[in-house]
Every structure is written in C-alpha cells, then in structure tokens.
C-alpha positions as CSV (number, residue, x, y, z in Angstrom):
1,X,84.9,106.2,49.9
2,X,82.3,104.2,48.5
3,X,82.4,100.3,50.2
4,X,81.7,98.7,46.6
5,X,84.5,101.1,45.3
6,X,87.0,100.3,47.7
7,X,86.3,96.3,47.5
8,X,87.2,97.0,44.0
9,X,90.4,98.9,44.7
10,X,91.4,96.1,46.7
11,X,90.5,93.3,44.3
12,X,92.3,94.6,41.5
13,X,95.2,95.3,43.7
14,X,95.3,91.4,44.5
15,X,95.0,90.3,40.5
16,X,97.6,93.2,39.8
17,X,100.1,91.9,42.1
18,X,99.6,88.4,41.0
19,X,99.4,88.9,37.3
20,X,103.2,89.9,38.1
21,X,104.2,86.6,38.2
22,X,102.2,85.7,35.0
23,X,103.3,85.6,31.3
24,X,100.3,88.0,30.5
25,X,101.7,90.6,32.5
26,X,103.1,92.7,30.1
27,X,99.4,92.9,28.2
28,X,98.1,93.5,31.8
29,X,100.5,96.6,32.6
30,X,99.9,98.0,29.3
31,X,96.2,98.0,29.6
32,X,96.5,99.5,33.3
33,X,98.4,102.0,31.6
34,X,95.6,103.0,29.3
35,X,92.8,102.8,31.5
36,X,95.1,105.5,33.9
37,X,95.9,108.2,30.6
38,X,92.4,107.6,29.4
39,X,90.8,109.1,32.7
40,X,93.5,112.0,32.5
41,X,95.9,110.6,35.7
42,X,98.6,113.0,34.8
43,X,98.5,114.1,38.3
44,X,98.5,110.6,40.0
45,X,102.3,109.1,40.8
46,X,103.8,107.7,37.9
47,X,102.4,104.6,36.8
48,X,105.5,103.0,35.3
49,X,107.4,103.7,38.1
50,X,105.3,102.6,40.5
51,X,104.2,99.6,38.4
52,X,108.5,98.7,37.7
53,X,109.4,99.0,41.4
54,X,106.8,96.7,42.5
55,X,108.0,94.4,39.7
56,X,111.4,94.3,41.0
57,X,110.4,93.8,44.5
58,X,108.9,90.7,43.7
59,X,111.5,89.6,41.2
60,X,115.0,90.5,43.2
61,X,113.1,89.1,47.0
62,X,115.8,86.6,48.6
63,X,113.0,85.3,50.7
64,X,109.4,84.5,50.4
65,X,107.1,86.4,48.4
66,X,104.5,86.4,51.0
67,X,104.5,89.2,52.9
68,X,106.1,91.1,49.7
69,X,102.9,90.1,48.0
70,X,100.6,91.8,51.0
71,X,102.5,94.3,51.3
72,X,102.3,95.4,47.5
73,X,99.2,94.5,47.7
74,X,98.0,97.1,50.4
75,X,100.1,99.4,48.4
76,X,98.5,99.3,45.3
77,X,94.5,98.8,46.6
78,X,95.6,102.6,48.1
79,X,96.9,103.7,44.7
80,X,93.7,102.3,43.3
81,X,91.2,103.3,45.7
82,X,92.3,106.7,45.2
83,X,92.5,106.6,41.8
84,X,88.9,106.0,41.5
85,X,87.9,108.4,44.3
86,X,89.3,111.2,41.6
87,X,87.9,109.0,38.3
88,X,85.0,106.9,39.4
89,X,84.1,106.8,35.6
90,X,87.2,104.2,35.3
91,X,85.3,101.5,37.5
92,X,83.7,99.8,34.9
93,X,87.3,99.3,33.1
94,X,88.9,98.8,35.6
95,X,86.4,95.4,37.0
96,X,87.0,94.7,33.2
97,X,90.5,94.5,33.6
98,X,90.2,92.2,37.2
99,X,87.7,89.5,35.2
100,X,90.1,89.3,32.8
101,X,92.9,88.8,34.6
102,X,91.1,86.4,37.2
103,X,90.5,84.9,33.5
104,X,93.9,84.5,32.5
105,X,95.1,83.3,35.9
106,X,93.0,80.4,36.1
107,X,93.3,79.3,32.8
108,X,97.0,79.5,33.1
109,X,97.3,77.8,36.2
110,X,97.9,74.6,36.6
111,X,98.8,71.4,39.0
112,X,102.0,69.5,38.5
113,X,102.3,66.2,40.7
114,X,105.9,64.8,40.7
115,X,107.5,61.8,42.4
116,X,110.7,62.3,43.3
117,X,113.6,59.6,44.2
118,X,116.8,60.7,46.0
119,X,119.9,59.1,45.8
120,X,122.7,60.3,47.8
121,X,123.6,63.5,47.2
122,X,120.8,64.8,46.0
123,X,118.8,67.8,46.9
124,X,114.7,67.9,46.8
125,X,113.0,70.9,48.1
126,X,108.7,71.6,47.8
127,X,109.3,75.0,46.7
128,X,112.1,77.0,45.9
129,X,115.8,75.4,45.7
130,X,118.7,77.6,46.1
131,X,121.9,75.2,45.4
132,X,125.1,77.6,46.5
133,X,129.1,76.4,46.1
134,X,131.8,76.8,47.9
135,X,135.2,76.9,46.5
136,X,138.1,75.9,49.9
137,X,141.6,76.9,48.7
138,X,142.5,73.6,49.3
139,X,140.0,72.6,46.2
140,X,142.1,74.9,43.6
C-alpha cells in the first residue's frame, strides 16, 4: 500500500477513535458514513456495526481506556487502510474529515485546574472515581 495512504489510514483511525469520546461524534459517524456509501462500500463490513461496537467498547470498559483506545485504533487504521486500497478516490474526503475533527478536538478541549480540600471522609481521585456501597445485614 501506498506509505502516504497508509499514514492516512492510521491518522484518521486515531481522530476516529478519539472523536468517540467527543460531543461531535454523532456528526463525525454520520459523515464517515457518507464518505463509505458515496465510494460504493457495500462490500466492506458494515460500517454501523463496526462503528457501534467500538463505541460500546469504549463506553461499557471497567478499566482504563488505554489500551482499548490502541487497540481500536489498530483496528480501524486496518479497516481504513483497506478501504482506501479499494477507493483511493476517498482520500481527499477522508483527510477532510481528520482536519476537521483534529478541528473540533482542539477547540473543544480544554484544561480545568481545581484545588481540592479533604476533610475526613472524603474521597479525591486525579481521574476516574468509582465510589461503591456496601450494605452488612447488620445495617438493615
């Protein structure tokens, strides 16, 4: 496969995945979904499907995203990269679609600095916080 090709494939795998966690995914899917029918994919796996099941990897992980995120992502620059092996007239819309979404990413990210003060029994966590409780039959 072409170098330039495949650096694409794996590009817009990276901005697919992380557009996932963004609030302009839906508008991203859909226009994934259009550039795939518009080069006449009806013999590629099923974009929905494929596009939903990485969505609810990501979503339902009980651990870090991480290596869910590589993972997917290696996933989907081979879905891509073969893809435009078959329709290497998509290129052009498809680089569209990465700009755009590296676009929207970094306009919609942002850094939030807090200062936090715990008292006694408090929880603080960096990241994620997963607060779970126990009910004893004592307690009832």
């Amino acid at each position: 496969m072409d170098p330039a090709l495949a650096g694409l494939a794996g590009a817009a795998a990276a901005a697919l995945v992380q557009a996932m966690t963004r609030d302009t995914w839906e508008a991203t899917k859909a226009r994934l979904a259009k550039i795939f029918s518009r080069h006449g994919a009806d013999g590629e796996p099923d974009l929905a499907l494929e596009l939903d099941t990485t969505e609810r990897r990501l979503c339902e992980s009980p651990g870090p995203l991480e290596p869910i995120v590589a993972e997917e992502g290696r996933r989907w620059a081979a879905l891509f990269a073969a893809f435009l092996a078959e329709h290497r007239e998509a290129a052009p819309e498809l680089q569209d679609l990465l700009r755009d979404a590296r676009q929207l990413t970094a306009r919609d990210s942002s850094t939030v600095a807090q200062r936090v003060t715990a008292g006694r029994d408090a929880y603080t966590a960096g990241r994620d916080l997963r607060v779970f409780s126990r009910v004893d039959d004592d307690d009832r």
